[in-house]
KEVEXMI-522832 format. One line per field, with one value per residue: residue number from 1; x, y, z of N, C-alpha, C in turn. Coordinates in steps of 0.05 Angstrom, whole numbers. Layout:
REM residues N
seq = [NUM / ...]
n_x = [X / ...]
n_y = [Y / ...]
n_z = [Z / ...]
ca_x = [X / ...]
ca_y = [Y / ...]
ca_z = [Z / ...]
c_x = [X / ...]
c_y = [Y / ...]
c_z = [Z / ...]
END
This chain:
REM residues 181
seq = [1 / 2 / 3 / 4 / 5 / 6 / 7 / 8 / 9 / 10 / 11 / 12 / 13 / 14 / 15 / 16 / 17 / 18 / 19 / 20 / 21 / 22 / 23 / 24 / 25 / 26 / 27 / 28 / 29 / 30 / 31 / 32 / 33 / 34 / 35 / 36 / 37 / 38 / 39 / 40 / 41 / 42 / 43 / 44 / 45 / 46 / 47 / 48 / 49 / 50 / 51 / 52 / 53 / 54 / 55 / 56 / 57 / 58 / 59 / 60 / 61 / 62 / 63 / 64 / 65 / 66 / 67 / 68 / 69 / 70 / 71 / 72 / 73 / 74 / 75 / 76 / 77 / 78 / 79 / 80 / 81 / 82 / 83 / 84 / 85 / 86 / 87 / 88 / 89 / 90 / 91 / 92 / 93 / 94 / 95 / 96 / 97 / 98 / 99 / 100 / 101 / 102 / 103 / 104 / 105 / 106 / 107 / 108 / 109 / 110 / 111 / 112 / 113 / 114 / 115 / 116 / 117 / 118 / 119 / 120 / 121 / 122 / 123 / 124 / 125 / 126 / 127 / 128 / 129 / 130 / 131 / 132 / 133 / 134 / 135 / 136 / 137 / 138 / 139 / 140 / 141 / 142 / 143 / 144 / 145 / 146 / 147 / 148 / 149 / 150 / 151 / 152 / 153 / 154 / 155 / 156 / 157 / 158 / 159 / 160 / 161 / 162 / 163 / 164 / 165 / 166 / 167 / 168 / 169 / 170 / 171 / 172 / 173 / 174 / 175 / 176 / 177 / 178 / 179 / 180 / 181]
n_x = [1964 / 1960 / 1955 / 1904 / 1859 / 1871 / 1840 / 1797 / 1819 / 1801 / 1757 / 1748 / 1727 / 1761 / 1773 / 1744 / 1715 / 1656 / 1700 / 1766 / 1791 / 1773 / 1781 / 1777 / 1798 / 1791 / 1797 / 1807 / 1799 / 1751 / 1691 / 1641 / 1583 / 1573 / 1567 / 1524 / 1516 / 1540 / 1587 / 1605 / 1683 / 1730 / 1763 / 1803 / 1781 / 1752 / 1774 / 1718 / 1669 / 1612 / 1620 / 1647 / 1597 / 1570 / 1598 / 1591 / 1524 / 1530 / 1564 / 1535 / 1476 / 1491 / 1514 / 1465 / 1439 / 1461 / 1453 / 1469 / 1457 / 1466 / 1488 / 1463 / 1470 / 1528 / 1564 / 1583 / 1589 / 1623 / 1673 / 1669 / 1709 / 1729 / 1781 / 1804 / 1839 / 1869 / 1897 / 1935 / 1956 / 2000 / 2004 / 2045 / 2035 / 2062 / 2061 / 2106 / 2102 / 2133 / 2189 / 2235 / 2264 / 2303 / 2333 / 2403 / 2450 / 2485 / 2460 / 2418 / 2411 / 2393 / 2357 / 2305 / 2265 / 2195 / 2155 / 2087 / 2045 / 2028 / 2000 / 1968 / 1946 / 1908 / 1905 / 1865 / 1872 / 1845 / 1831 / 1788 / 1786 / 1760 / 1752 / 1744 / 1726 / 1734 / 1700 / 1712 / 1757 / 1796 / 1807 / 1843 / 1791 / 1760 / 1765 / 1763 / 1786 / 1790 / 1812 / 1819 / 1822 / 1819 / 1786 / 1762 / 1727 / 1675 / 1614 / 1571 / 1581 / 1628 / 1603 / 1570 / 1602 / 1631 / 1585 / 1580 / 1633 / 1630 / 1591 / 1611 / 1645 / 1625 / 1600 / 1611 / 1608 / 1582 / 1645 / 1654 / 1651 / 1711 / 1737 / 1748 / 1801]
n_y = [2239 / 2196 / 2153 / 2165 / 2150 / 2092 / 2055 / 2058 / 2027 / 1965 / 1972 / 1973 / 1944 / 1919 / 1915 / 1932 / 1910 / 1949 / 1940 / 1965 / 1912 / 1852 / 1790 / 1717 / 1652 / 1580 / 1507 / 1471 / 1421 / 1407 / 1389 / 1429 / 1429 / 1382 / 1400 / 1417 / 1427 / 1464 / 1489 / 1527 / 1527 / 1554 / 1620 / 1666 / 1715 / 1779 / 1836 / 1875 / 1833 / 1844 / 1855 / 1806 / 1776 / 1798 / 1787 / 1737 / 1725 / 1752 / 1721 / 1675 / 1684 / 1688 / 1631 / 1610 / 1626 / 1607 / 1558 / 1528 / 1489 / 1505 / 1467 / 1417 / 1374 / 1376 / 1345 / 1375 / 1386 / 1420 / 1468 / 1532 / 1582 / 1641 / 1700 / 1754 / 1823 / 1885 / 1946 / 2008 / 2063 / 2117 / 2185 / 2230 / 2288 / 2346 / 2408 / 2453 / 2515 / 2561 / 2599 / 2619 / 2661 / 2656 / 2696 / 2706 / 2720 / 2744 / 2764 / 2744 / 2675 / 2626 / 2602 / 2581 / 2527 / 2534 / 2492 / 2501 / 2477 / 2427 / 2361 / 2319 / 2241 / 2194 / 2129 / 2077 / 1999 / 1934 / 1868 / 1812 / 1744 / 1699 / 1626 / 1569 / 1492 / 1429 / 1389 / 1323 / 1319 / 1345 / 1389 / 1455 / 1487 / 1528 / 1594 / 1672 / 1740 / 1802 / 1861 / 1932 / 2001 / 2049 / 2120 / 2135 / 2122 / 2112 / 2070 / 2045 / 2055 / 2022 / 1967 / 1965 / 1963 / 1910 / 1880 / 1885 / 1872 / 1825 / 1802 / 1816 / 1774 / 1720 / 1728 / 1696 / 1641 / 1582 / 1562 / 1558 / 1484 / 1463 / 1464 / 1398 / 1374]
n_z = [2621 / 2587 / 2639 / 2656 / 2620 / 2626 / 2635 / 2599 / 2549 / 2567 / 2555 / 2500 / 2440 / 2414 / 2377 / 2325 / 2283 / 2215 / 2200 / 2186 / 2161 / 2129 / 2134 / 2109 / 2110 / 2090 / 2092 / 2035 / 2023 / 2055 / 2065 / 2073 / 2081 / 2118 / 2167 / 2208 / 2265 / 2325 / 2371 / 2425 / 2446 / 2496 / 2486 / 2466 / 2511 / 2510 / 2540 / 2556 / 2585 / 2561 / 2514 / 2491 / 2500 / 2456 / 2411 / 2419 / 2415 / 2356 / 2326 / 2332 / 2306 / 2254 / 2246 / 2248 / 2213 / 2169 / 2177 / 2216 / 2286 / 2347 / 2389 / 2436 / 2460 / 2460 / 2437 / 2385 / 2308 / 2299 / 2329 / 2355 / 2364 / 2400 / 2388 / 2413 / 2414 / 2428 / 2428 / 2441 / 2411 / 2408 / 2375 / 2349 / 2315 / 2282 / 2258 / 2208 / 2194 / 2180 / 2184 / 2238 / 2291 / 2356 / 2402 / 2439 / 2489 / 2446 / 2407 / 2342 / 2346 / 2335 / 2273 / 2233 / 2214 / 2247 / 2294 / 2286 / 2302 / 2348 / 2350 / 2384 / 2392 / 2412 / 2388 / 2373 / 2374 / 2346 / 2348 / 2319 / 2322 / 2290 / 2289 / 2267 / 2284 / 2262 / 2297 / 2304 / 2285 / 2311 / 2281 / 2242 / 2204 / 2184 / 2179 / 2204 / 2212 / 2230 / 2236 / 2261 / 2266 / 2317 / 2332 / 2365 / 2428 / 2413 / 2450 / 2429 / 2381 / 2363 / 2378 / 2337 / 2294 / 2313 / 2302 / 2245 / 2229 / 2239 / 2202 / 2161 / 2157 / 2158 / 2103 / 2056 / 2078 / 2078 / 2048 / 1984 / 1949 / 1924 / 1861 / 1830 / 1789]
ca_x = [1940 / 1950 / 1944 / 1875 / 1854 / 1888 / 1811 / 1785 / 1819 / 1792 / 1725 / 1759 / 1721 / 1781 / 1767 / 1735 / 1714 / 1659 / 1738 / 1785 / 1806 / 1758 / 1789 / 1771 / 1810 / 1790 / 1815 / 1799 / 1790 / 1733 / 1655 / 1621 / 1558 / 1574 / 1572 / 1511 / 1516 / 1569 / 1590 / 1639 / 1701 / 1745 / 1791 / 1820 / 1760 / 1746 / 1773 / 1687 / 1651 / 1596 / 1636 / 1646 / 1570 / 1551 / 1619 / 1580 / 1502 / 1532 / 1568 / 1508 / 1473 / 1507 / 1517 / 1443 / 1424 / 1476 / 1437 / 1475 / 1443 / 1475 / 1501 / 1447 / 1482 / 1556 / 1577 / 1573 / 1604 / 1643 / 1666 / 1680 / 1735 / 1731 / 1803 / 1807 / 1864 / 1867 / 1923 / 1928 / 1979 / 1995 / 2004 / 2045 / 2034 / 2074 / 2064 / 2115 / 2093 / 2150 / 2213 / 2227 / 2290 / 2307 / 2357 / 2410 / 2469 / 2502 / 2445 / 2405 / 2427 / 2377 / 2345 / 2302 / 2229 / 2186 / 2132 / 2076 / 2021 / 2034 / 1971 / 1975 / 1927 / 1910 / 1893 / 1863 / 1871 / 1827 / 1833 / 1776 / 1789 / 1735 / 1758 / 1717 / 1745 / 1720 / 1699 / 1720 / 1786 / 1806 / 1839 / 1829 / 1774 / 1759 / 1788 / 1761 / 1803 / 1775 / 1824 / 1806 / 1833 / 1784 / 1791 / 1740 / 1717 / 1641 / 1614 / 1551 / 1591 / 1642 / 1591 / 1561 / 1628 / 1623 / 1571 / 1592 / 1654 / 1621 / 1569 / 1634 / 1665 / 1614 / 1590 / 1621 / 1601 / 1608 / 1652 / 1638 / 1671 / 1739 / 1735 / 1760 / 1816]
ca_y = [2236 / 2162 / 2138 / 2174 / 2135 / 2064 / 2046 / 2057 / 1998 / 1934 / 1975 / 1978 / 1923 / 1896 / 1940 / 1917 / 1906 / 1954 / 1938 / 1962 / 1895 / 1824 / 1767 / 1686 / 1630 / 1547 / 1485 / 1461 / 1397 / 1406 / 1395 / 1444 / 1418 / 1362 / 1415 / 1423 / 1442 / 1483 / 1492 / 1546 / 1526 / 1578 / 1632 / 1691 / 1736 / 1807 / 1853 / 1878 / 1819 / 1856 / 1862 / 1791 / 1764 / 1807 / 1770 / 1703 / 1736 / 1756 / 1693 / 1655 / 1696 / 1679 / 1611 / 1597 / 1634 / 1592 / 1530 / 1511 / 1495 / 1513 / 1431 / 1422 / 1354 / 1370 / 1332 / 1384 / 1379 / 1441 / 1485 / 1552 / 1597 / 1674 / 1705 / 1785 / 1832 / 1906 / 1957 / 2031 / 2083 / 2153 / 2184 / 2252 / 2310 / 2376 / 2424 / 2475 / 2540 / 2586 / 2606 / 2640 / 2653 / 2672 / 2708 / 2700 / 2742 / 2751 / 2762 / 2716 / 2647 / 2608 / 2609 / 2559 / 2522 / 2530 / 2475 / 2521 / 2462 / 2403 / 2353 / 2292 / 2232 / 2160 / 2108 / 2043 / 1983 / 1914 / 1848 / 1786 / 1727 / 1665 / 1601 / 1540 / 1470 / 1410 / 1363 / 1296 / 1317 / 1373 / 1402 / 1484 / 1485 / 1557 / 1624 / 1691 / 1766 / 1833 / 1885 / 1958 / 2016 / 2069 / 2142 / 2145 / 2098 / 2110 / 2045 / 2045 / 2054 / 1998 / 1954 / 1972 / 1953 / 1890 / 1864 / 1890 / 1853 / 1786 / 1801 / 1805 / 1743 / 1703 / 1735 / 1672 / 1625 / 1562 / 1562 / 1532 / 1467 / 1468 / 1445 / 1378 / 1380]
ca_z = [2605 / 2589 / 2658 / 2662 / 2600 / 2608 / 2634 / 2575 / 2538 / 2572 / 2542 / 2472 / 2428 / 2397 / 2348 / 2311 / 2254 / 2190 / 2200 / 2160 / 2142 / 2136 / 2119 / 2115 / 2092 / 2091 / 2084 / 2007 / 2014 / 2072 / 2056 / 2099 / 2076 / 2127 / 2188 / 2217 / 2292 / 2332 / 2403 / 2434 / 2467 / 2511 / 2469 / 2481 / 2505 / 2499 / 2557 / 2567 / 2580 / 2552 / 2481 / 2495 / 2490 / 2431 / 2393 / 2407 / 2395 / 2332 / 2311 / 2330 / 2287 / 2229 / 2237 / 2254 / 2185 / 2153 / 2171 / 2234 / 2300 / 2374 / 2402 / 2455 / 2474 / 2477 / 2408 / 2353 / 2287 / 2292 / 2358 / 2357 / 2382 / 2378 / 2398 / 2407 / 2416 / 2436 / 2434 / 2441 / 2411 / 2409 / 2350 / 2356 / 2296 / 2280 / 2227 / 2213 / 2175 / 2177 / 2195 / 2266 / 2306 / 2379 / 2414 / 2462 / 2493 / 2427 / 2377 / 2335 / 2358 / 2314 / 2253 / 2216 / 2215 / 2273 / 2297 / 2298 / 2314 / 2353 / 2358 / 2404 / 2392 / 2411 / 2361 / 2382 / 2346 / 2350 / 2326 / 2324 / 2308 / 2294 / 2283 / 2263 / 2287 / 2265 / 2329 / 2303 / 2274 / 2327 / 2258 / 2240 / 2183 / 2177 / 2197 / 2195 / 2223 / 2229 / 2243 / 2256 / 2285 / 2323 / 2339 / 2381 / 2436 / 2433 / 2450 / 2403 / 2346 / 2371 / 2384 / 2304 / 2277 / 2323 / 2287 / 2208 / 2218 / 2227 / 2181 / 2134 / 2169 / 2142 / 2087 / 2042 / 2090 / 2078 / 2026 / 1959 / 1943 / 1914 / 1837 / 1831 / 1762]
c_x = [1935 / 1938 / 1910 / 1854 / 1861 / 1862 / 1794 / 1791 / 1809 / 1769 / 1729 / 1741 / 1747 / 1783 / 1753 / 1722 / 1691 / 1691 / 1750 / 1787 / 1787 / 1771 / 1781 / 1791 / 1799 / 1802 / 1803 / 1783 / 1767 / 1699 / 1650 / 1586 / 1548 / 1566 / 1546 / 1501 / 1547 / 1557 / 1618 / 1653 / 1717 / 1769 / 1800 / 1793 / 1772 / 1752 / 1750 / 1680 / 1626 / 1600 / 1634 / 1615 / 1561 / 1573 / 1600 / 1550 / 1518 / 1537 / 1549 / 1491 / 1470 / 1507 / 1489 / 1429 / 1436 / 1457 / 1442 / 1462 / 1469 / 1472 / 1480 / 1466 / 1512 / 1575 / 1569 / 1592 / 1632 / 1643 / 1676 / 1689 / 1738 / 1763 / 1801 / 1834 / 1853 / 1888 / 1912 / 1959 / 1987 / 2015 / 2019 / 2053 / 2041 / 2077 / 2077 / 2099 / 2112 / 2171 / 2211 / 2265 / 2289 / 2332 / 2378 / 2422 / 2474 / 2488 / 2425 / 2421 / 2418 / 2356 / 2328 / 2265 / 2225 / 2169 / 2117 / 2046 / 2030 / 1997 / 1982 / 1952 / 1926 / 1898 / 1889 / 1859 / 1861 / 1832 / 1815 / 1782 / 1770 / 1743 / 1740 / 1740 / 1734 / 1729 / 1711 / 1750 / 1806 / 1824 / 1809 / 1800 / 1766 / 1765 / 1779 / 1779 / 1795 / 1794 / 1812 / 1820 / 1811 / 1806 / 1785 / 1726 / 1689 / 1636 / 1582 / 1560 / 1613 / 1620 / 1569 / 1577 / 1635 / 1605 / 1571 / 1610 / 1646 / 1600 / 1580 / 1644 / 1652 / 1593 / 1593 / 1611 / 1579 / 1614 / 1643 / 1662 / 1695 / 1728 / 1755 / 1776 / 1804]
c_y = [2207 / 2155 / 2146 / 2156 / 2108 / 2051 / 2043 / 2028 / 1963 / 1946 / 1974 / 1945 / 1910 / 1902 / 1920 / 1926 / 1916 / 1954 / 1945 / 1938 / 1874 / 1807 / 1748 / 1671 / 1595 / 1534 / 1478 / 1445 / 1387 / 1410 / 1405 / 1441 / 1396 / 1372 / 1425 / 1434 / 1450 / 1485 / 1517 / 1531 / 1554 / 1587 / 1649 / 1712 / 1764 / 1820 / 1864 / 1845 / 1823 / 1844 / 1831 / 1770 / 1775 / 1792 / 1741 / 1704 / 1735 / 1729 / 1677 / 1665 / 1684 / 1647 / 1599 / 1602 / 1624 / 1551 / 1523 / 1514 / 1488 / 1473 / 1436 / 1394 / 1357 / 1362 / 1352 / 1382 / 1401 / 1453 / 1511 / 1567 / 1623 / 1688 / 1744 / 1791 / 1861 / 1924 / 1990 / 2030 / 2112 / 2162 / 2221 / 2270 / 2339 / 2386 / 2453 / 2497 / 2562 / 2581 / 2620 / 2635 / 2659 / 2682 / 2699 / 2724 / 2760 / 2760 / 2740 / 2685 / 2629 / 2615 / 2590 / 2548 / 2517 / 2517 / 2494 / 2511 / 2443 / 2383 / 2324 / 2280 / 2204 / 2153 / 2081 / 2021 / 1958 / 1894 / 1836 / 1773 / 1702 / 1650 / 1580 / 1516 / 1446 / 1390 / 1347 / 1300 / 1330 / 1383 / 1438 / 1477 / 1509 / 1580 / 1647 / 1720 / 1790 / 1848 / 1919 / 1983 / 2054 / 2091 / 2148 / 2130 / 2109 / 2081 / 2034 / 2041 / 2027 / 1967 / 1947 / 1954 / 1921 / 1874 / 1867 / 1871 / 1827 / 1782 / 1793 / 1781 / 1729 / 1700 / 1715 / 1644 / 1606 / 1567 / 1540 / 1518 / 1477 / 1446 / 1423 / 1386 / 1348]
c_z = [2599 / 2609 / 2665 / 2642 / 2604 / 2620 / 2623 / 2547 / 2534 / 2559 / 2509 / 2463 / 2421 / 2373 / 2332 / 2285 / 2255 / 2195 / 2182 / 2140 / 2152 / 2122 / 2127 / 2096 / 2103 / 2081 / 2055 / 2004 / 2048 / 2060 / 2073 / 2097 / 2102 / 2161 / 2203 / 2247 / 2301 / 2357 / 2405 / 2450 / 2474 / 2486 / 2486 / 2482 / 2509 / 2528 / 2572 / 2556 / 2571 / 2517 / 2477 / 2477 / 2459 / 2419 / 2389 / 2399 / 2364 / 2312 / 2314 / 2312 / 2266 / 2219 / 2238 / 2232 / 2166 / 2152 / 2198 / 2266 / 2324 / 2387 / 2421 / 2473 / 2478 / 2449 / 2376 / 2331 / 2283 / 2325 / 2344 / 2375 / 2371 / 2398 / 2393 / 2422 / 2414 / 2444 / 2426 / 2440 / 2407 / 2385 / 2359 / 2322 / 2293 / 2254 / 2228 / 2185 / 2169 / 2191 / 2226 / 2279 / 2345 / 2380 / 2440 / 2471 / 2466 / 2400 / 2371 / 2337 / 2330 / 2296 / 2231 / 2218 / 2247 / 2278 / 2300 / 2310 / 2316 / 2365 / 2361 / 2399 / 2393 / 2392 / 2375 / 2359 / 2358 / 2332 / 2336 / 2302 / 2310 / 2283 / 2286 / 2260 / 2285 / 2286 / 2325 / 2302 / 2289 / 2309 / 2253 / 2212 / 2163 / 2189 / 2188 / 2219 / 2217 / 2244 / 2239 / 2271 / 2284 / 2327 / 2360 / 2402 / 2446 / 2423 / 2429 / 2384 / 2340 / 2370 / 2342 / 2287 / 2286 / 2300 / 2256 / 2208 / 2221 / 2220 / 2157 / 2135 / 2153 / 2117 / 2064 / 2057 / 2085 / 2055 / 2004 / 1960 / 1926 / 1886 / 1836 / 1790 / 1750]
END
């Protein structure tokens, strides 16, 4: 049954993210005020090059309703790096209900709980990751992670959760300054 399925993974978003889990973290002591264009450099892509493009539609998206505009020359203030990950596992379930014995030569042999439903099931699980790197400094700046784990690989609904989770990614975006003490 796996091997009939292990085709189905490279189609797996990366799960993604209405994700279970959205997180972001930045540097403090970074003005993002200062950030006005962005460029992609090479990450770790997405098994569907499909899955792929809507990750950078989306983040463009985002960052273009944030203020920032797409490097046309090569020198932008920030690059971005989207990193995914994709794993499948099988999940196995038994519920006893009762007692039961059999027999052998000699009589009842055994006596005790019987599995009386066994249910087998994959679980896929997805990570993206977007990283924001400022150009000048080649240092990290900002960091967002969308973990998720599907039931189901329809790709509509994958592709849904695609774009929720970096709706969440940069739902803070840019962060506010850090209070000076």
């Amino acid at each position: 049954m796996r091997a009939s399925r292990s085709w189905i993974l490279p189609l797996l978003f990366l799960a993604a993210p209405a994700l279970a889990g959205v997180t972001s973290d930045h540097d403090d002591e970074v003005d993002f005020s200062k950030y006005k264009t962005f460029a992609w450099k090479a990450g770790t892509e997405a098994p569907n090059p499909i899955t792929e493009k809507r990750i950078h539609r989306a983040v463009e998206a985002e960052l273009t309703a944030k203020g920032l505009t797409l490097a046309a020359d090569g020198a932008p203030d920030v690059y971005v790096y989207s990193h995914t990950s994709a794993s499948m596992s099988s999940s196995i379930d038994f519920a006893v209900f009762g007692y039961g014995g059999y027999s052998n030569w000699d009589g009842w042999s055994y006596w005790g709980p019987v599995p009386t439903s066994v249910h087998s099931s994959d679980v896929y699980h997805g990570m993206l990751v977007v990283d924001l790197v400022d150009a000048g400094k080649n240092k990290l700046v900002w960091r967002a992670v969308a973990n998720e784990k599907l039931f189901e690989l329809d790709m509509d609904k994958i592709a849904k959760k695609v774009n929720g989770a970096i709706k969440k990614m940069f739902r803070d975006y840019p962060p506010k300054p850090a209070k000076k003490p």
